[in-house]
C-alpha positions in Angstrom: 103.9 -146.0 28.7 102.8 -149.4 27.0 105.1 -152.5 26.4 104.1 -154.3 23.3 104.8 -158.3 23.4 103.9 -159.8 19.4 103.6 -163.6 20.4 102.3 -162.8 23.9 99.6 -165.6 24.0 102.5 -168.0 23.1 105.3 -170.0 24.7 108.3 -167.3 25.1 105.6 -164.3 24.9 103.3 -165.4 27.5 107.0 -165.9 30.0 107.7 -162.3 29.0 104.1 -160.7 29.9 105.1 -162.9 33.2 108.2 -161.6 33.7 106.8 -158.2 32.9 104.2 -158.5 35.2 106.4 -159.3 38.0 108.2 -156.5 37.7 105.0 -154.3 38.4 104.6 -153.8 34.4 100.6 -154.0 33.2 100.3 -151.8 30.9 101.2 -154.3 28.4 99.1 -154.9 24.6 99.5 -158.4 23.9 99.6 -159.3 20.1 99.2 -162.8 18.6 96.7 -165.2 16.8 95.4 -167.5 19.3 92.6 -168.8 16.5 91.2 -172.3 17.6 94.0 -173.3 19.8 94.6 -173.3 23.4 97.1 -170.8 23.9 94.5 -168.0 25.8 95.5 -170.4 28.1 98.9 -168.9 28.9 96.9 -165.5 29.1 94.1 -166.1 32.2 96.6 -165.6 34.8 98.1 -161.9 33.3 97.6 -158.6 33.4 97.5 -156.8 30.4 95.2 -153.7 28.8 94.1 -155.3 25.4 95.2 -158.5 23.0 94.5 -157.7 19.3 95.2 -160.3 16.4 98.5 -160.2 14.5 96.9 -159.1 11.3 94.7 -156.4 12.9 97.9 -155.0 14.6 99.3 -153.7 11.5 96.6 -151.6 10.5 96.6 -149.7 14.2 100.0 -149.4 14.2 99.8 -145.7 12.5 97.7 -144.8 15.7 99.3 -146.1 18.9 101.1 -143.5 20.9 103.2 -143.8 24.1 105.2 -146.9 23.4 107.9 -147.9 25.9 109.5 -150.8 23.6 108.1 -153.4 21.3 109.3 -157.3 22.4 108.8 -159.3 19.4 108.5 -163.2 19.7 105.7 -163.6 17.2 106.9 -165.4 14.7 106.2 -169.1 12.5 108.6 -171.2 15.2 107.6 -174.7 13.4 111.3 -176.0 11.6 109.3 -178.2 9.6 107.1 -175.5 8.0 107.0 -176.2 4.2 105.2 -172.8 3.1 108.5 -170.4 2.9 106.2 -167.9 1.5 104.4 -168.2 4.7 107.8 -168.1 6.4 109.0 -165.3 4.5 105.8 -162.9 5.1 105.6 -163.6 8.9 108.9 -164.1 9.8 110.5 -161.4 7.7 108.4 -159.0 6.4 106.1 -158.5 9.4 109.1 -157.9 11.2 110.6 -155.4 8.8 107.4 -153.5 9.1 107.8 -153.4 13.3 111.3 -152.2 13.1 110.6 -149.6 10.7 107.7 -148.1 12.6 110.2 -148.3 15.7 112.6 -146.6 14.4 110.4 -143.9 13.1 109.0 -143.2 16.8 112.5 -144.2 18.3 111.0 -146.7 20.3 113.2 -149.7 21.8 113.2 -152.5 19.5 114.3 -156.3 20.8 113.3 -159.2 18.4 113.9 -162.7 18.3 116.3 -164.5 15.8 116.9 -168.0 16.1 120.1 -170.5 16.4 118.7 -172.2 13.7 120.3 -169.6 11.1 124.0 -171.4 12.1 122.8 -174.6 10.3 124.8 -177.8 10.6 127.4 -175.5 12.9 130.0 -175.6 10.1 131.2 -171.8 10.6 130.8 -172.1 14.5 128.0 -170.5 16.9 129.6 -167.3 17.2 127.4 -164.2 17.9 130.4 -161.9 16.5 131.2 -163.8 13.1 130.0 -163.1 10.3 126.6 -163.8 9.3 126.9 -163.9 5.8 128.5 -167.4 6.1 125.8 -168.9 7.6 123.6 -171.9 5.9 120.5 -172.7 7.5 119.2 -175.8 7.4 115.6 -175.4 7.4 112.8 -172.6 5.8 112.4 -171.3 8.8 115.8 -170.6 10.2 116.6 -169.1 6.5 113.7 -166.7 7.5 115.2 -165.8 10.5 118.8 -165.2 8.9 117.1 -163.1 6.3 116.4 -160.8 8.9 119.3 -160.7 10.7 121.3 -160.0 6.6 118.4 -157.3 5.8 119.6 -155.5 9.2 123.4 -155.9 8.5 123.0 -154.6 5.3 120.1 -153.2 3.9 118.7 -151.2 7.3 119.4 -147.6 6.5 117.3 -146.3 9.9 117.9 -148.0 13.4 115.5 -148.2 16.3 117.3 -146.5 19.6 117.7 -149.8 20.8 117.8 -153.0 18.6 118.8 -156.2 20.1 118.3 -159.3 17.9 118.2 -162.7 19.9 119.5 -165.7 19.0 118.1 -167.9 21.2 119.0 -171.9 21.7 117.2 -174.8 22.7 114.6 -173.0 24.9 112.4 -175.0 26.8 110.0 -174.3 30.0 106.4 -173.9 31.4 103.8 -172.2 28.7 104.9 -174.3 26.0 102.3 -177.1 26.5 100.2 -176.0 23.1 103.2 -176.3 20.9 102.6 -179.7 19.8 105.5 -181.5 17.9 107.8 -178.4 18.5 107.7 -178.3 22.2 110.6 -179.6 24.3 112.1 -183.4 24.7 111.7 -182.7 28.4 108.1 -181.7 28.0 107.5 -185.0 25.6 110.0 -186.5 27.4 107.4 -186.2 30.9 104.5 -187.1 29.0 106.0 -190.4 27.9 107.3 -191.4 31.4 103.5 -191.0 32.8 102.3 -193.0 29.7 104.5 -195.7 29.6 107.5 -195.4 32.2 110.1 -194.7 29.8 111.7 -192.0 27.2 112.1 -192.4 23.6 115.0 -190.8 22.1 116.7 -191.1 18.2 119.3 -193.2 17.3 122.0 -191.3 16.0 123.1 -191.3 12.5 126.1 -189.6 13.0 128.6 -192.2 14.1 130.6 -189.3 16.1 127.2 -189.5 18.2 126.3 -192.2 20.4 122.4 -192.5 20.3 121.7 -189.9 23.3 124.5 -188.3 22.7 123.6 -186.0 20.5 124.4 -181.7 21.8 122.0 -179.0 22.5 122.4 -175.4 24.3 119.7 -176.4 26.1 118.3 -172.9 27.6 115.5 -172.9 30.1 112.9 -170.1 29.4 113.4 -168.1 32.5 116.5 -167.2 31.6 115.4 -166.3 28.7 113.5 -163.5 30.1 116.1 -162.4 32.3 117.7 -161.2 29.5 115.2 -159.3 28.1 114.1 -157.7 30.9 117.9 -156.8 31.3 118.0 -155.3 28.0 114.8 -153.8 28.7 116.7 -151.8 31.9 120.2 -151.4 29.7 118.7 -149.4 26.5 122.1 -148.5 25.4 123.0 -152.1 24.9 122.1 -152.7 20.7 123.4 -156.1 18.8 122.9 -159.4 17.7 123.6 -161.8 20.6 123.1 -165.4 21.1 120.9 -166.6 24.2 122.3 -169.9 25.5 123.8 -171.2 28.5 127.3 -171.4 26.5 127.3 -175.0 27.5 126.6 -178.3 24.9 124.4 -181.0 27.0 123.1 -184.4 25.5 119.4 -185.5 24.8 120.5 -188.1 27.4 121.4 -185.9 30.2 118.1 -184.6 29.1 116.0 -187.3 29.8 117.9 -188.7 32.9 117.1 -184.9 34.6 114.2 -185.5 33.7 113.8 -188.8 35.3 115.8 -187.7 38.4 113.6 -184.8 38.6 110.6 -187.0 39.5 112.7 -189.5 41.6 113.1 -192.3 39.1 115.5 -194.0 37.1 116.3 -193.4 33.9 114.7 -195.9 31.3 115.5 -195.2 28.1 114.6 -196.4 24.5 116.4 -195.6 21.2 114.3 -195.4 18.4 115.3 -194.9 14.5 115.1 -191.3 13.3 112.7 -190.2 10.8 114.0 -190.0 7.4 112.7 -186.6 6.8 114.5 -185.2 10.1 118.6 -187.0 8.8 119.7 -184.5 6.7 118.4 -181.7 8.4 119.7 -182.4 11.9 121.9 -180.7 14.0 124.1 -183.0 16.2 125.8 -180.0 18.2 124.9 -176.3 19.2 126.4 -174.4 21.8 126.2 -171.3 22.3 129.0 -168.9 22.7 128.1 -166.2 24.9 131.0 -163.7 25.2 129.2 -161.0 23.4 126.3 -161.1 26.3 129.0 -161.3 28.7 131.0 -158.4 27.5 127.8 -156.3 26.9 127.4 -156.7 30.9 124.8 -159.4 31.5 125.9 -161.4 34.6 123.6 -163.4 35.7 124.4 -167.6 35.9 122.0 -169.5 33.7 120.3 -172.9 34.6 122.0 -176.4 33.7 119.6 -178.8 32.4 119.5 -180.3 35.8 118.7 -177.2 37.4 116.0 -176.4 35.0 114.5 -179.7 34.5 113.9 -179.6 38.8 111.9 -176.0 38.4 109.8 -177.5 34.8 109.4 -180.8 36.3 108.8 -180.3 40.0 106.6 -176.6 39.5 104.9 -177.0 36.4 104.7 -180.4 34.9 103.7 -182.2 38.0 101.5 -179.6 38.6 98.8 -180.3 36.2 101.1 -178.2 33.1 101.1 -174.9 35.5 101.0 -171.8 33.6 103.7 -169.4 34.5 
């Protein structure tokens, strides 16, 4: 029976063929479109039967047989995309057209949302609200909620198993390639070898002291814990958010990182971009009851946890892939 992984070259995909692989699972088809950059990068150390382009995977769709579930992290991730017709076609149609064929063939569906459909965090971060409410605050996280409505309302056939994921501030090895839209700890390590010192924003927000502003900050790992638990539990269906439940600043943030390599913190505060002020969140956390309550049990990783594994495994390490 074959797994399929859609985003498998990239950062949360290429951690799930990983995670995959270590639990004695090859027979894997990795979907994504690696084009010019440097993801096949997170691929050389896999195992996997075949990688076929995103856009080529849609036309053999019709003739794959013997699927064991379909774990789908492709997606646009970049919050700063402009092109919502882009957005809307990758992000929402494409995965419209996986779920569909899924539940035809009653095949295991699990598919990741985003905590960037809650917005500024006016109507809370809670997996069991209503999603209706929600305002994102970017094209892309309006992408992502348009899924997550279309299911609610619109979905009139279900995969066996359908668990959409919500996930946080995820950060960890494999994400070297994705530019602006990797982590502050992995721009964050880059800075301290280049200059011996982190640059964070200044807050605009006078409830926020600069480096104080909160993120679930959710360490990639953990991540795939939970899919790989879901992946064991296929009775367990929902929307869920993926977080560690708790709200860290971008200051503990850089200091783990710092501490991580045996330094002190040096720190520099520098203005915001206008283009980022009215579309920033000052606070997410996560509220993680519905996980809890479905029966996941397993701790995650505080940012000082993680930042020791990133930092001390990977980072130093010449950017290790996992």
């Amino acid at each position: 029976m074959t797994y399929i992984v859609t985003g498998g070259a990239g950062f949360i995909g290429s951690c799930v063929v990983r995670t995959l692989n270590d639990a004695g699972i090859d027979d894997i088809l990795v979907v994504d479109n690696i084009a010019e950059t440097d993801k096949w990068m997170n691929l050389r150390n896999k195992r996997y039967r075949a990688y076929i382009h995103k856009n080529l995977f849609l036309e053999q769709l019709p003739k794959l047989r013997n699927i064991k579930a379909v774990i789908h992290m492709g997606a646009c991730s970049s919050t700063t995309e402009r092109n919502f017709d882009y957005l809307y076609q990758n992000n929402f149609e494409y995965t419209k057209t996986l779920w569909n064929w899924c539940a035809k063939r009653d095949v295991p569906f699990i598919y990741a949302s985003s905590a960037a459909t809650y917005g500024d965090g006016a109507n809370g971060f809670d997996d069991r609200g209503n999603i209706d409410l929600l305002r994102p605050l970017n094209g892309y996280g309006y992408s992502k909620q348009l899924f997550d409505l279309w299911v609610k309302h619109q979905a009139t056939v279900f995969p066996p198993q359908h668990a959409g994921l919500k996930f946080f501030n995820v950060y960890g090895p494999n994400e070297y390639f994705k530019g602006s839209m990797a982590s502050m700890i992995f721009h964050g390590y880059r800075q301290i070898r280049e200059s011996g010192k982190i640059r964070l924003f200044r807050s605009c927000n006078p409830d926020y002291a600069d480096g104080g502003q909160l993120r679930d900050f959710v360490y990639v790992k953990d991540i795939c814990n939970v899919i790989l638990w879901l992946l064991e539990h296929p009775n367990v269906s929902g929307l869920f958010n993926v977080g560690t439940g708790r709200a860290q600043s971008f200051r503990e943030l850089a200091e783990a990182t710092f501490h991580a390599l045996g330094m002190e913190p040096n720190i520099e505060y520098i203005p915001m971009p206008e283009h980022l002020r009215e579309k920033y969140q000052y606070y997410t956390k996560a509220e993680m009851d519905k996980l809890r309550q479905a029966g996941y049990a397993a701790p995650f990783m505080t940012v000082e946890e993680g930042a020791v594994d990133y930092v001390q495994e990977y980072l130093s390490k010449g950017f290790r892939i996992y």
